[in-house]
PDBQT receptor file of N, H, CA, C and O in Angstrom, charges set to zero:
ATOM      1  N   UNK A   1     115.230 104.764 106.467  1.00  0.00    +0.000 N 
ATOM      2  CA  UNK A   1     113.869 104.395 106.150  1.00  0.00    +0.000 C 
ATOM      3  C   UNK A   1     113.071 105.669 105.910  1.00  0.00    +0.000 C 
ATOM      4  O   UNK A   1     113.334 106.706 106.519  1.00  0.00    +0.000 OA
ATOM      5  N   UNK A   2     111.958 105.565 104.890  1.00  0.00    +0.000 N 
ATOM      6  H   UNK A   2     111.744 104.723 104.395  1.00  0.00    +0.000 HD
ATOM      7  CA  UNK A   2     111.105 106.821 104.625  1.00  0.00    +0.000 C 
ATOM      8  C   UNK A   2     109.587 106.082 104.619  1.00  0.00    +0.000 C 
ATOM      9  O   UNK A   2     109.196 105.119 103.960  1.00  0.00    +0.000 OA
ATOM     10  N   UNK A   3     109.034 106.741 105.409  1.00  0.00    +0.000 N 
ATOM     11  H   UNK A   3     109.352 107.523 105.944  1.00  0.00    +0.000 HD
ATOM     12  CA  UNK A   3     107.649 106.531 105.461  1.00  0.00    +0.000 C 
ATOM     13  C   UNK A   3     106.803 108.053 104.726  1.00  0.00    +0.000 C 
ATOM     14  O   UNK A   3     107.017 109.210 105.088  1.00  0.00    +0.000 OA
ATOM     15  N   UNK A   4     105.928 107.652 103.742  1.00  0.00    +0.000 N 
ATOM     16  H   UNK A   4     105.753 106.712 103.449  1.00  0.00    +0.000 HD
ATOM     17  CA  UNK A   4     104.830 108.490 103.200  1.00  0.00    +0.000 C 
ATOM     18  C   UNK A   4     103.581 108.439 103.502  1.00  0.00    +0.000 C 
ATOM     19  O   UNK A   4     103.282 107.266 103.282  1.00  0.00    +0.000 OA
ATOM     20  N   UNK A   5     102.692 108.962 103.858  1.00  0.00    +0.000 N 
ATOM     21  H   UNK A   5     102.935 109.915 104.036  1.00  0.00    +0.000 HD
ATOM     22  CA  UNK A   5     101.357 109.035 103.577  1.00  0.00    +0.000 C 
ATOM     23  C   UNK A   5     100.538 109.480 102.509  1.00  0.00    +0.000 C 
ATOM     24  O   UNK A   5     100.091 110.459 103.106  1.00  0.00    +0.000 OA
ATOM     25  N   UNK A   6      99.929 109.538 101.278  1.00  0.00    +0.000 N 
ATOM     26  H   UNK A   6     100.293 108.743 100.793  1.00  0.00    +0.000 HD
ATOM     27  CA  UNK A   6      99.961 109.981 100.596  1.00  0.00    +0.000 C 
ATOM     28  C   UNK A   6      98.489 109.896 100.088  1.00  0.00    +0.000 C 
ATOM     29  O   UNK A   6      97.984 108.794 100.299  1.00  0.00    +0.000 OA
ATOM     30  N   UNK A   7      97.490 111.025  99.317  1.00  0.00    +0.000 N 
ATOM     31  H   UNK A   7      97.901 111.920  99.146  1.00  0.00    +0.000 HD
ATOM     32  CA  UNK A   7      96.600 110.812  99.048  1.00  0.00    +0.000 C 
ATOM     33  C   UNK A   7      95.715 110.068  97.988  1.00  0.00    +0.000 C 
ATOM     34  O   UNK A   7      94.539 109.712  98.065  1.00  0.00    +0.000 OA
ATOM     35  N   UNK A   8      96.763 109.921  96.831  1.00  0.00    +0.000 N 
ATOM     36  H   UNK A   8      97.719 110.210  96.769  1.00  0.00    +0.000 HD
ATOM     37  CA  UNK A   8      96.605 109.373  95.377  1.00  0.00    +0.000 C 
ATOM     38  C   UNK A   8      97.628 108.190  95.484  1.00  0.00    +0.000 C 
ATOM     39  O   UNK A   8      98.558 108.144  96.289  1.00  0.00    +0.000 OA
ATOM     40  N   UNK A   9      97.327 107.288  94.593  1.00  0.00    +0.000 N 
ATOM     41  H   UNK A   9      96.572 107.325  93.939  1.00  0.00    +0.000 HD
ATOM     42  CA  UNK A   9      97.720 106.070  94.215  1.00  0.00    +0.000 C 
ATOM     43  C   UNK A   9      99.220 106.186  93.792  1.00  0.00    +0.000 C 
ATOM     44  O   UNK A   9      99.923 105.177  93.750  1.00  0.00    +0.000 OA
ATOM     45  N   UNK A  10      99.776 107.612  93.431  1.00  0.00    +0.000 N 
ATOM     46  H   UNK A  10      99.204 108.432  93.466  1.00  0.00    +0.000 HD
ATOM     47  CA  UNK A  10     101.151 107.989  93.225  1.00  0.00    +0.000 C 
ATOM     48  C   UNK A  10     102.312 108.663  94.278  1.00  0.00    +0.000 C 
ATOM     49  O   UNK A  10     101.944 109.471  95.130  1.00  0.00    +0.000 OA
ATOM     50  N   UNK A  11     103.494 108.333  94.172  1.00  0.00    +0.000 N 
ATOM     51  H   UNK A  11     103.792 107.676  93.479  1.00  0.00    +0.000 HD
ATOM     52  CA  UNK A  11     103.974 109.525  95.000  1.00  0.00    +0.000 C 
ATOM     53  C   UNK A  11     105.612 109.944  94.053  1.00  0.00    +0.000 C 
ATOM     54  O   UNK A  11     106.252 109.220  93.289  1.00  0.00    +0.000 OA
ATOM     55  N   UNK A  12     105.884 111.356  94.491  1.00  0.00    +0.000 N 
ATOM     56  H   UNK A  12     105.365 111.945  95.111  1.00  0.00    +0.000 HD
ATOM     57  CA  UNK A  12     107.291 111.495  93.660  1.00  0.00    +0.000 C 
ATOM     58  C   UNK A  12     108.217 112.186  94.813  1.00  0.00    +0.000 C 
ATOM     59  O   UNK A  12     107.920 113.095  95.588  1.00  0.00    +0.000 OA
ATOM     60  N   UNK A  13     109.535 111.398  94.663  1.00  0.00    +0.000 N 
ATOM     61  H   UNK A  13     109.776 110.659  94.034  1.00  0.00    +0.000 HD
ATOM     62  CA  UNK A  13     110.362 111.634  95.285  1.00  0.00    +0.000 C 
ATOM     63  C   UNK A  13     111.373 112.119  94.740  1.00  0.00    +0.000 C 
ATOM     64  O   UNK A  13     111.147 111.948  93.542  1.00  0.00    +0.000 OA
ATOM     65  N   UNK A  14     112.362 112.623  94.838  1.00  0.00    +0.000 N 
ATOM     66  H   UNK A  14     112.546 112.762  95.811  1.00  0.00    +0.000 HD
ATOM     67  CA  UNK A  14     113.898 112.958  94.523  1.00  0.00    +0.000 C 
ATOM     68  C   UNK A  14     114.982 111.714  94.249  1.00  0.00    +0.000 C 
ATOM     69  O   UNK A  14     115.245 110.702  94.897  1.00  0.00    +0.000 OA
ATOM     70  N   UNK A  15     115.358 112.118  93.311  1.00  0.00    +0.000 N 
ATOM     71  H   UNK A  15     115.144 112.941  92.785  1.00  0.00    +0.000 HD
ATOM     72  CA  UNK A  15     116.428 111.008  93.289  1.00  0.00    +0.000 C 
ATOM     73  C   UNK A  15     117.492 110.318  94.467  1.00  0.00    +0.000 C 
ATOM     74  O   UNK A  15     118.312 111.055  95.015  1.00  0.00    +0.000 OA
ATOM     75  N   UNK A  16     117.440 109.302  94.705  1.00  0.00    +0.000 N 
ATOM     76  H   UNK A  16     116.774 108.704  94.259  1.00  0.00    +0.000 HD
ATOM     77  CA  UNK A  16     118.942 108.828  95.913  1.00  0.00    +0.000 C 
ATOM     78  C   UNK A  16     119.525 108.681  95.008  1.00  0.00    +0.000 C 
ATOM     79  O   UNK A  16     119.276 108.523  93.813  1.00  0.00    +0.000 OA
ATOM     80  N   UNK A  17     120.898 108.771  95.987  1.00  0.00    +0.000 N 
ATOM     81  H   UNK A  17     121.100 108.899  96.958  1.00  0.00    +0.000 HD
ATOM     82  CA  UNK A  17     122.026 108.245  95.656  1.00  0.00    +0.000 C 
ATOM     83  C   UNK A  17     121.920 106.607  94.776  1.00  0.00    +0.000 C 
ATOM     84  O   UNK A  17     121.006 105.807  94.974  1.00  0.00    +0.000 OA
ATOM     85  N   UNK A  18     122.629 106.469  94.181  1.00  0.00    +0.000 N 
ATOM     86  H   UNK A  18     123.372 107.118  94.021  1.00  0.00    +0.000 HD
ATOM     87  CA  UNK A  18     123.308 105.275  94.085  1.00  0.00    +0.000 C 
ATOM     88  C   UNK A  18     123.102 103.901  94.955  1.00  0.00    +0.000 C 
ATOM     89  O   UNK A  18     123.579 103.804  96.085  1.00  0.00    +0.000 OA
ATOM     90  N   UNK A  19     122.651 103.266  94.584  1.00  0.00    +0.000 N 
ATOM     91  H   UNK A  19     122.263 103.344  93.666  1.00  0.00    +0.000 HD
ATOM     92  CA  UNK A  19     122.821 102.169  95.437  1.00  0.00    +0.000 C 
ATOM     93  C   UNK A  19     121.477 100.953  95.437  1.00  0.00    +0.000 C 
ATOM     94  O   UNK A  19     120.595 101.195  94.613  1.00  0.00    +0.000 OA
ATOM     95  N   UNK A  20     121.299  99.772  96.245  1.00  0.00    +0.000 N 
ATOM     96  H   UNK A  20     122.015  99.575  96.915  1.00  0.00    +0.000 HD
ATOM     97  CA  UNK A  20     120.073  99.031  95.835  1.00  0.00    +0.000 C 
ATOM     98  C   UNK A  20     119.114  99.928  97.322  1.00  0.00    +0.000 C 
ATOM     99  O   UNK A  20     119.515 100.409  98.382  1.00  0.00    +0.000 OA
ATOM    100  N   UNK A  21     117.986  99.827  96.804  1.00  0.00    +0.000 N 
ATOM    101  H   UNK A  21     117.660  99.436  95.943  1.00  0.00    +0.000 HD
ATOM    102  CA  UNK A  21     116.862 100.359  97.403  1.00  0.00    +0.000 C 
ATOM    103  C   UNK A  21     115.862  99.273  97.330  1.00  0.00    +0.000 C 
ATOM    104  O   UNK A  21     115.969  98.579  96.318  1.00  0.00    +0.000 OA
ATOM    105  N   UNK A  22     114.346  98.759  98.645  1.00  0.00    +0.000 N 
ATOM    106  H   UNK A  22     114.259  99.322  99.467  1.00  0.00    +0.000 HD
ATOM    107  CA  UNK A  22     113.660  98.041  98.776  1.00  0.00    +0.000 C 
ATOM    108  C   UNK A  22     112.400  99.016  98.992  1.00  0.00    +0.000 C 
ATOM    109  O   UNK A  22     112.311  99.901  99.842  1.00  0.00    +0.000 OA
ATOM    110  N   UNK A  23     111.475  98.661  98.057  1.00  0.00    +0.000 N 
ATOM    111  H   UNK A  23     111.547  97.942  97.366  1.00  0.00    +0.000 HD
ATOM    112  CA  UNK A  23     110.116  99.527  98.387  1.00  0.00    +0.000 C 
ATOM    113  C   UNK A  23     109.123  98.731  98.732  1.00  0.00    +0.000 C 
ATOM    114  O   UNK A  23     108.934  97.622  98.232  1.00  0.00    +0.000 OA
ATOM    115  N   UNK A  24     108.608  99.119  99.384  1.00  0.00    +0.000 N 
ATOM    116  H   UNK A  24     108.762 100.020  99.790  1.00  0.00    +0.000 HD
ATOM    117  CA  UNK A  24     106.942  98.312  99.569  1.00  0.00    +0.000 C 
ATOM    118  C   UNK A  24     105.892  99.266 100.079  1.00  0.00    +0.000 C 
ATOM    119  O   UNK A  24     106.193 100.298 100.679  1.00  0.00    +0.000 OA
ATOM    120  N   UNK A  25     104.514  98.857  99.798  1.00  0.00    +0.000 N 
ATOM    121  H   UNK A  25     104.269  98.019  99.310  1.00  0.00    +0.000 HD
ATOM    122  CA  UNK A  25     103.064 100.193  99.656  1.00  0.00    +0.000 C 
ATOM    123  C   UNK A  25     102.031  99.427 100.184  1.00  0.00    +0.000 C 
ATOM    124  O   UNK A  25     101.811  98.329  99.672  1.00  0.00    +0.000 OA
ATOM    125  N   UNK A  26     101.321  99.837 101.174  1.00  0.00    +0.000 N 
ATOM    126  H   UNK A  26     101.500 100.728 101.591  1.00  0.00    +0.000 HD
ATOM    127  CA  UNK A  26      99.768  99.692 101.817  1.00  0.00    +0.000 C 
ATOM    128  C   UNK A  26      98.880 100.408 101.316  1.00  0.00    +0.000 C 
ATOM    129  O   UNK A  26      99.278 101.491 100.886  1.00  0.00    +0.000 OA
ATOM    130  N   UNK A  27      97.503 100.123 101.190  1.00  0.00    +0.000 N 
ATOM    131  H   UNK A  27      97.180  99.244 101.540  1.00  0.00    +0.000 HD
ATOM    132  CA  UNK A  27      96.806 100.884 101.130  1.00  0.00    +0.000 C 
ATOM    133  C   UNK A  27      95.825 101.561 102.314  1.00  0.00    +0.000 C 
ATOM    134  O   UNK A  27      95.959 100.845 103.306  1.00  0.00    +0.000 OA
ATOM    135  N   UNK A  28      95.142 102.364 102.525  1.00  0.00    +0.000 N 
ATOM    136  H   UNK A  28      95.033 102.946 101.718  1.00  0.00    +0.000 HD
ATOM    137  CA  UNK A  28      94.092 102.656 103.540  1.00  0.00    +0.000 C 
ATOM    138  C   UNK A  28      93.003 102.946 103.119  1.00  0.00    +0.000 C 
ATOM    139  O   UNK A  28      92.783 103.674 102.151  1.00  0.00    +0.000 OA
ATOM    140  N   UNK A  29      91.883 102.184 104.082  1.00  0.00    +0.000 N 
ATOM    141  H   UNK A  29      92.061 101.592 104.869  1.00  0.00    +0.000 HD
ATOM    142  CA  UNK A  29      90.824 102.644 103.687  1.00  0.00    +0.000 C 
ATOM    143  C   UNK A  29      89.752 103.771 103.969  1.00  0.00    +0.000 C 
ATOM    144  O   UNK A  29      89.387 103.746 105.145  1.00  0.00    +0.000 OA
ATOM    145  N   UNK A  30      89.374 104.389 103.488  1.00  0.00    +0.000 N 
ATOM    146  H   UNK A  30      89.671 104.409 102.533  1.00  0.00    +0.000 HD
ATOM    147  CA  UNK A  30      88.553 105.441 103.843  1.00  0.00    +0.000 C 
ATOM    148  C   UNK A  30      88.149 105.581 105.474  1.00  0.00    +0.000 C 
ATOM    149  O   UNK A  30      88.045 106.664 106.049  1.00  0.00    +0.000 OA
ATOM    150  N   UNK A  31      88.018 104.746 105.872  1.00  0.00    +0.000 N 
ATOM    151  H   UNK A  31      88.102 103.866 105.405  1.00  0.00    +0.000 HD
ATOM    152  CA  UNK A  31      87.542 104.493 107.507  1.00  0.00    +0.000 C 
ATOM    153  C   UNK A  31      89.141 104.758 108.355  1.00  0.00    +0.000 C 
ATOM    154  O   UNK A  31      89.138 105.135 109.527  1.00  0.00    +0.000 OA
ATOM    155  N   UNK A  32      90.400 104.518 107.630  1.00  0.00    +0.000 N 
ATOM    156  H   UNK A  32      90.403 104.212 106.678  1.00  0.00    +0.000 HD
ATOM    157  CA  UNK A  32      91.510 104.930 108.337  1.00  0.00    +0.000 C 
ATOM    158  C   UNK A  32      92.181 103.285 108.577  1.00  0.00    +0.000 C 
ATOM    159  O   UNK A  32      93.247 103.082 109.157  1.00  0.00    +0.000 OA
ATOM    160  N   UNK A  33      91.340 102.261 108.022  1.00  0.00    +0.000 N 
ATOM    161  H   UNK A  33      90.474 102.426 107.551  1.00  0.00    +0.000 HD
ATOM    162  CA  UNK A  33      91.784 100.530 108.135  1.00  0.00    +0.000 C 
ATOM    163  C   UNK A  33      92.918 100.336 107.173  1.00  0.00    +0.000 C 
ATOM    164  O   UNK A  33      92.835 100.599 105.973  1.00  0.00    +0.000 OA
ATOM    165  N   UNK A  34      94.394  99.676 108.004  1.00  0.00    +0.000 N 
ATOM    166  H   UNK A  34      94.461  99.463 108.979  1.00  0.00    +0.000 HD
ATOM    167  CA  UNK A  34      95.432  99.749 107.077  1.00  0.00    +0.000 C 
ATOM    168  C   UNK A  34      95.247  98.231 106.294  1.00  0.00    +0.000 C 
ATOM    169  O   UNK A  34      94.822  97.180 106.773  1.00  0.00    +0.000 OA
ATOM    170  N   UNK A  35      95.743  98.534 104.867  1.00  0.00    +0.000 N 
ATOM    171  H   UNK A  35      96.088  99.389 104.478  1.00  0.00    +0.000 HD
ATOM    172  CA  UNK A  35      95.670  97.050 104.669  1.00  0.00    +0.000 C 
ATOM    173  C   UNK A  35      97.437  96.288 104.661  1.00  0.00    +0.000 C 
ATOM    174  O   UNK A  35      98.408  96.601 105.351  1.00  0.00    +0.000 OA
ATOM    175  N   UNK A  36      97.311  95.301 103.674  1.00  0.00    +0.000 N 
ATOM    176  H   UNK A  36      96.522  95.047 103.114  1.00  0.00    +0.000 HD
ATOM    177  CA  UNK A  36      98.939  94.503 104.365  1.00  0.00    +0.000 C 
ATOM    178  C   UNK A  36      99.737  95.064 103.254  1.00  0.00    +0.000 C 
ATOM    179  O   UNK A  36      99.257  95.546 102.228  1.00  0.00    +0.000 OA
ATOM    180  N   UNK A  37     101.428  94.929 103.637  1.00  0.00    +0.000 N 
ATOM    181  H   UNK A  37     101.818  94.538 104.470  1.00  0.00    +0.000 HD
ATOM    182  CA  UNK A  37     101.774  95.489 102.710  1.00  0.00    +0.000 C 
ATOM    183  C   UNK A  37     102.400  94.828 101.496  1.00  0.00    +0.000 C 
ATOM    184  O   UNK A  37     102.654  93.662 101.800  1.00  0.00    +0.000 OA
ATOM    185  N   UNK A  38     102.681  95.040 100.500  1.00  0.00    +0.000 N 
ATOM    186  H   UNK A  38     102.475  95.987 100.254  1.00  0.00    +0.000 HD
ATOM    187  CA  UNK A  38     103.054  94.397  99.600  1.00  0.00    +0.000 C 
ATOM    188  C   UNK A  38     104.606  94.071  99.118  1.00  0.00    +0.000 C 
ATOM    189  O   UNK A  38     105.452  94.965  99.133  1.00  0.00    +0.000 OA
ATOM    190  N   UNK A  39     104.793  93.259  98.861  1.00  0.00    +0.000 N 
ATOM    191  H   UNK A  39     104.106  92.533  98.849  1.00  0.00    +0.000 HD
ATOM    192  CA  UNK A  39     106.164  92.634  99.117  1.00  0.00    +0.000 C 
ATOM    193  C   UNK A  39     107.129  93.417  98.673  1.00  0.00    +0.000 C 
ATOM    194  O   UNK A  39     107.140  94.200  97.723  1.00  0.00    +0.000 OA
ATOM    195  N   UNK A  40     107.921  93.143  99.427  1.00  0.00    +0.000 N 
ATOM    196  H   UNK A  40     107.913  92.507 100.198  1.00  0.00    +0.000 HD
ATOM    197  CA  UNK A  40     108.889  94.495  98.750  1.00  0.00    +0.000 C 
ATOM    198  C   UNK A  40     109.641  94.291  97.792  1.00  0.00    +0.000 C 
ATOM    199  O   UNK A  40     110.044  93.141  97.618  1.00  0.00    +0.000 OA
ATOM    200  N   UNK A  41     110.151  95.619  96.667  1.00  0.00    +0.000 N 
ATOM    201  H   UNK A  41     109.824  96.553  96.809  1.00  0.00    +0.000 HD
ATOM    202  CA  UNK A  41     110.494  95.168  95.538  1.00  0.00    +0.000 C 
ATOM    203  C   UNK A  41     112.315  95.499  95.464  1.00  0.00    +0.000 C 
ATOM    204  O   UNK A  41     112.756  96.349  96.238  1.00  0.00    +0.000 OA
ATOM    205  N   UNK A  42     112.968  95.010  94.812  1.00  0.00    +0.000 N 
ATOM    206  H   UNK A  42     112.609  94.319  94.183  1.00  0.00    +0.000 HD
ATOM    207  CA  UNK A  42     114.298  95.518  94.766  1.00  0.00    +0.000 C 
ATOM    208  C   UNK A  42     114.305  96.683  93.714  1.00  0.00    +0.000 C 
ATOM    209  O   UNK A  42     113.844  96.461  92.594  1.00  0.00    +0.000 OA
ATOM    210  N   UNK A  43     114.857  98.029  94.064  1.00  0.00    +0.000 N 
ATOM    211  H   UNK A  43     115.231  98.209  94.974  1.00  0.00    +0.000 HD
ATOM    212  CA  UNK A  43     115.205  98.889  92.825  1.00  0.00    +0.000 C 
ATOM    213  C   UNK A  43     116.579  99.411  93.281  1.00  0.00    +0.000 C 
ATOM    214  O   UNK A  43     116.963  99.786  94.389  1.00  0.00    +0.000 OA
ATOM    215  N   UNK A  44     117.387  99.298  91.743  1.00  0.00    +0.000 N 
ATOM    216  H   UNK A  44     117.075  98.993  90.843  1.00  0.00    +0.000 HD
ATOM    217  CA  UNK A  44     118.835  99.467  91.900  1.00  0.00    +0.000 C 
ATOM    218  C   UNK A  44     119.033 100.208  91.356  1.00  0.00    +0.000 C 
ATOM    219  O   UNK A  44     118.975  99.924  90.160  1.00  0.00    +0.000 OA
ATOM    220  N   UNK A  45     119.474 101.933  91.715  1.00  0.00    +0.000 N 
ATOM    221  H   UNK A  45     119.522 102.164  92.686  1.00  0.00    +0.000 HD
ATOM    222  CA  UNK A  45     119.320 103.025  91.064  1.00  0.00    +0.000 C 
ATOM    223  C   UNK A  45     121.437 103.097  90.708  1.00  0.00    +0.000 C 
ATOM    224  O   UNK A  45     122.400 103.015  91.470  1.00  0.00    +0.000 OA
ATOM    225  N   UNK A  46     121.331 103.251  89.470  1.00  0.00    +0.000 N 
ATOM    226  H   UNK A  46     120.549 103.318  88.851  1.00  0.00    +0.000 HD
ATOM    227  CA  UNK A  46     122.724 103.260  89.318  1.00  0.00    +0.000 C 
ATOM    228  C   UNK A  46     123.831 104.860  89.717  1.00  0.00    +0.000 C 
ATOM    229  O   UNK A  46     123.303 105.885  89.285  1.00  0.00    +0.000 OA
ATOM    230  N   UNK A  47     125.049 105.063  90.367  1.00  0.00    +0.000 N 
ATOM    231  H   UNK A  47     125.477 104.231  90.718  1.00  0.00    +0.000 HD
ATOM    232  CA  UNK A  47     125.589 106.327  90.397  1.00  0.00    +0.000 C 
ATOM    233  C   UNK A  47     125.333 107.275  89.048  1.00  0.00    +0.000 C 
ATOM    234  O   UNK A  47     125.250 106.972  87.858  1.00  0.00    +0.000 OA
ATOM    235  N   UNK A  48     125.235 108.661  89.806  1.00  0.00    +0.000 N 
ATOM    236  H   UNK A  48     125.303 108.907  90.773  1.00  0.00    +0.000 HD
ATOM    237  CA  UNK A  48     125.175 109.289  88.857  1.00  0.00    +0.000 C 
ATOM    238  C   UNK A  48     127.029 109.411  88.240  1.00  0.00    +0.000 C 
ATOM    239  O   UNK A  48     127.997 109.503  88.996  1.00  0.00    +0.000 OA
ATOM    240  N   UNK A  49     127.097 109.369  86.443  1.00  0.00    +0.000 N 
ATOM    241  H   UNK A  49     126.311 109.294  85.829  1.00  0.00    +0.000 HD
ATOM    242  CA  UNK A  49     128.011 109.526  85.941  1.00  0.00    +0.000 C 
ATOM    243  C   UNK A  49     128.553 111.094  86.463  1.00  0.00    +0.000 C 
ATOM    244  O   UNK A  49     127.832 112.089  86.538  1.00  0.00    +0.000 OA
ATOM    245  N   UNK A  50     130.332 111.012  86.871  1.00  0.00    +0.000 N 
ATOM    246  H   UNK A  50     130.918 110.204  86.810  1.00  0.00    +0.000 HD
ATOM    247  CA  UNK A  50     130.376 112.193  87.081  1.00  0.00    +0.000 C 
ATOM    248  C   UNK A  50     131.197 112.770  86.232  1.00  0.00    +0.000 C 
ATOM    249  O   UNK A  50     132.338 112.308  86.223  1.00  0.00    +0.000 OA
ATOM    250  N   UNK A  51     130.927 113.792  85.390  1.00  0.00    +0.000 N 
ATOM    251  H   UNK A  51     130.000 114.167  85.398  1.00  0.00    +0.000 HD
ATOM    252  CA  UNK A  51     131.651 114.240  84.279  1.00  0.00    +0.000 C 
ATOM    253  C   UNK A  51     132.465 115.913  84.626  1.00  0.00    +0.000 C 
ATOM    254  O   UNK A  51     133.041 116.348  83.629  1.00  0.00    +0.000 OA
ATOM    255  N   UNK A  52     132.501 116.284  85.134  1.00  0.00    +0.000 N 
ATOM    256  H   UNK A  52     132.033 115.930  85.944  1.00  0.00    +0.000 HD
ATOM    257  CA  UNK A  52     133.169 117.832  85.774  1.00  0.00    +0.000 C 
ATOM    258  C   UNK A  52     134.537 117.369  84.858  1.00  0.00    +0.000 C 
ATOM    259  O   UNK A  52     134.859 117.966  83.830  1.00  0.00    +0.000 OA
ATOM    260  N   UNK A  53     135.427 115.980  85.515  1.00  0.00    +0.000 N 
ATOM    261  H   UNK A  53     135.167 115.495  86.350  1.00  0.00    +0.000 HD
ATOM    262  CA  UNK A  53     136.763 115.995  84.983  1.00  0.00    +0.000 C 
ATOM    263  C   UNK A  53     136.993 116.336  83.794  1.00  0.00    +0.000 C 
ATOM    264  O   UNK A  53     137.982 117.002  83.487  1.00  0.00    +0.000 OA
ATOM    265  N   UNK A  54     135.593 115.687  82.464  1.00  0.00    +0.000 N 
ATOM    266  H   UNK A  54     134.789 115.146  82.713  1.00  0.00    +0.000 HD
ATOM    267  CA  UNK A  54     136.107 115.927  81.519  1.00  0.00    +0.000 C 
ATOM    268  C   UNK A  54     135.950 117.425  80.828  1.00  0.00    +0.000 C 
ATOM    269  O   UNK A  54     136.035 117.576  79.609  1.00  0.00    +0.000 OA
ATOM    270  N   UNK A  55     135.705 118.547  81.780  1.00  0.00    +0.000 N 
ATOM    271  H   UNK A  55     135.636 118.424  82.770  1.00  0.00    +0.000 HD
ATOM    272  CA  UNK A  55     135.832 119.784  81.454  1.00  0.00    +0.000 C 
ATOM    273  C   UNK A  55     136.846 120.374  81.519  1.00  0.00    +0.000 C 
ATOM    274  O   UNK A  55     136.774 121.491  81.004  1.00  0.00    +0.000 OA
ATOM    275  N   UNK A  56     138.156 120.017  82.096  1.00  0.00    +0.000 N 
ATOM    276  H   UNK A  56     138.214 119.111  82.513  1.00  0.00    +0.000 HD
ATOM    277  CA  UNK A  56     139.353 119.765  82.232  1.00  0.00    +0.000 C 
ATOM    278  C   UNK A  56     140.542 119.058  81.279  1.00  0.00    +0.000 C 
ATOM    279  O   UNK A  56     141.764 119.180  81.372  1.00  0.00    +0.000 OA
ATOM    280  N   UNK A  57     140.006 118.533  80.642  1.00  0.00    +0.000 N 
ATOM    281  H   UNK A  57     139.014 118.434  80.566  1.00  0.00    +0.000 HD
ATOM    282  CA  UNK A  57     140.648 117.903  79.491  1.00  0.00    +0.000 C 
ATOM    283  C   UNK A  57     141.162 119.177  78.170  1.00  0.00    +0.000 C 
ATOM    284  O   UNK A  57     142.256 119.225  77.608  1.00  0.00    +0.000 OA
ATOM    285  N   UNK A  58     140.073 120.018  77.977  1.00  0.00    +0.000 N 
ATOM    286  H   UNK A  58     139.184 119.979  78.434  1.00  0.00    +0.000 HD
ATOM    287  CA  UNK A  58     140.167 121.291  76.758  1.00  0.00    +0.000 C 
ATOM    288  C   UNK A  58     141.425 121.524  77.385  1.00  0.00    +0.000 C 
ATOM    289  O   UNK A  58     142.491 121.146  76.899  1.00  0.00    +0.000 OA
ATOM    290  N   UNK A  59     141.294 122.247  78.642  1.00  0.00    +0.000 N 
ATOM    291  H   UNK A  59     140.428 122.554  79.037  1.00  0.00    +0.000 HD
ATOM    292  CA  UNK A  59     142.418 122.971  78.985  1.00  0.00    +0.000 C 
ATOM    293  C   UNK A  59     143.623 122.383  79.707  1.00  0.00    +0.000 C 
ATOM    294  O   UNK A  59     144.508 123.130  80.124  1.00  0.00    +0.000 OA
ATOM    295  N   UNK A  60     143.685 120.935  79.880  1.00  0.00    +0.000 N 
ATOM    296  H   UNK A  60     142.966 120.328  79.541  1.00  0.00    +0.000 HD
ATOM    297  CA  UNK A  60     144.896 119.981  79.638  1.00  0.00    +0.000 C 
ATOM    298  C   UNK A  60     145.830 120.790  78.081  1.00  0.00    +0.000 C 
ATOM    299  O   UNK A  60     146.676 121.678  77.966  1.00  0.00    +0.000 OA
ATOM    300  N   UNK A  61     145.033 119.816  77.044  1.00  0.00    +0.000 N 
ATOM    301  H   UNK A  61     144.346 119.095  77.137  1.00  0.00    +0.000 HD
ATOM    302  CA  UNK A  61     145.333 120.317  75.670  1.00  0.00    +0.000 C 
ATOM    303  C   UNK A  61     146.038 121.723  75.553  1.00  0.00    +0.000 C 
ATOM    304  O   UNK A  61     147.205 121.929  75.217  1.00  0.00    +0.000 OA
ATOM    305  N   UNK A  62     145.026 122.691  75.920  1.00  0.00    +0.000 N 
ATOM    306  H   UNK A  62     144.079 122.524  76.193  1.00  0.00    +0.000 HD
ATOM    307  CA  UNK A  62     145.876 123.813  75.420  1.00  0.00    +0.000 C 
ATOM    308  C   UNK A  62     147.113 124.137  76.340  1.00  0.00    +0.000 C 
ATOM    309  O   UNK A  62     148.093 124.641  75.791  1.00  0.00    +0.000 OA
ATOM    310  N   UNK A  63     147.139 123.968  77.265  1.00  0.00    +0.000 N 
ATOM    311  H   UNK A  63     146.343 123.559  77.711  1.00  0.00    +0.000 HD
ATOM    312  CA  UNK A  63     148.364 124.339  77.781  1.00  0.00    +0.000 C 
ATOM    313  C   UNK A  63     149.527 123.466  77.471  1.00  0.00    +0.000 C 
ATOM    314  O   UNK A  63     150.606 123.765  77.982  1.00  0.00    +0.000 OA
ATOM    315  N   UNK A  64     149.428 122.251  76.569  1.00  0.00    +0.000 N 
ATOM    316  H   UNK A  64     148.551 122.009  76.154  1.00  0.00    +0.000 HD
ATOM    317  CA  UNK A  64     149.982 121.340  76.106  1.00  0.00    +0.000 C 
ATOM    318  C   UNK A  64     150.829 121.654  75.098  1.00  0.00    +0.000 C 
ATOM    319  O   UNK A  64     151.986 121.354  74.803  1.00  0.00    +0.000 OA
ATOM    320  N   UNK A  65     149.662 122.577  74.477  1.00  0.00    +0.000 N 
ATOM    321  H   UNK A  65     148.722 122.821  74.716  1.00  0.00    +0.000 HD
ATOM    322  CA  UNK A  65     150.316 123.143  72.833  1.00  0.00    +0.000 C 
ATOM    323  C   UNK A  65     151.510 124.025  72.693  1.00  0.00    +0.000 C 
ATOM    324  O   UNK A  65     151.898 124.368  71.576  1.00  0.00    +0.000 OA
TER     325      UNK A  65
């Protein structure tokens, strides 16, 4: 779980991993009064593609030749 506090209506995070993620956001009011929070949403961030192997392939080939 990650809790933010944050001053603007935005916030930026770093990418996660892979996988489904649930967000939900309150607001506060100037006086420090929390309000309710809002339903949470599903976001399904897909794996990152991992490509290293196919840098390995050139030099498959040539040692092939």
């Amino acid at each position: 779980m990650l809790t933010r506090t944050v001053p603007e209506a935005e916030i930026k995070l770093p990418r996660p991993d892979g996988g489904v993620y649930y967000v939900r956001a309150r607001t506060f009011e100037p006086d420090g009064i929390a309000g309710a929070f809002t339903e949470a949403k599903r976001i399904e961030i897909p794996d990152q593609p991992n490509y290293w192997p196919l840098l390995v392939i050139p030099l498959v080939i040539l040692l092939a030749l």
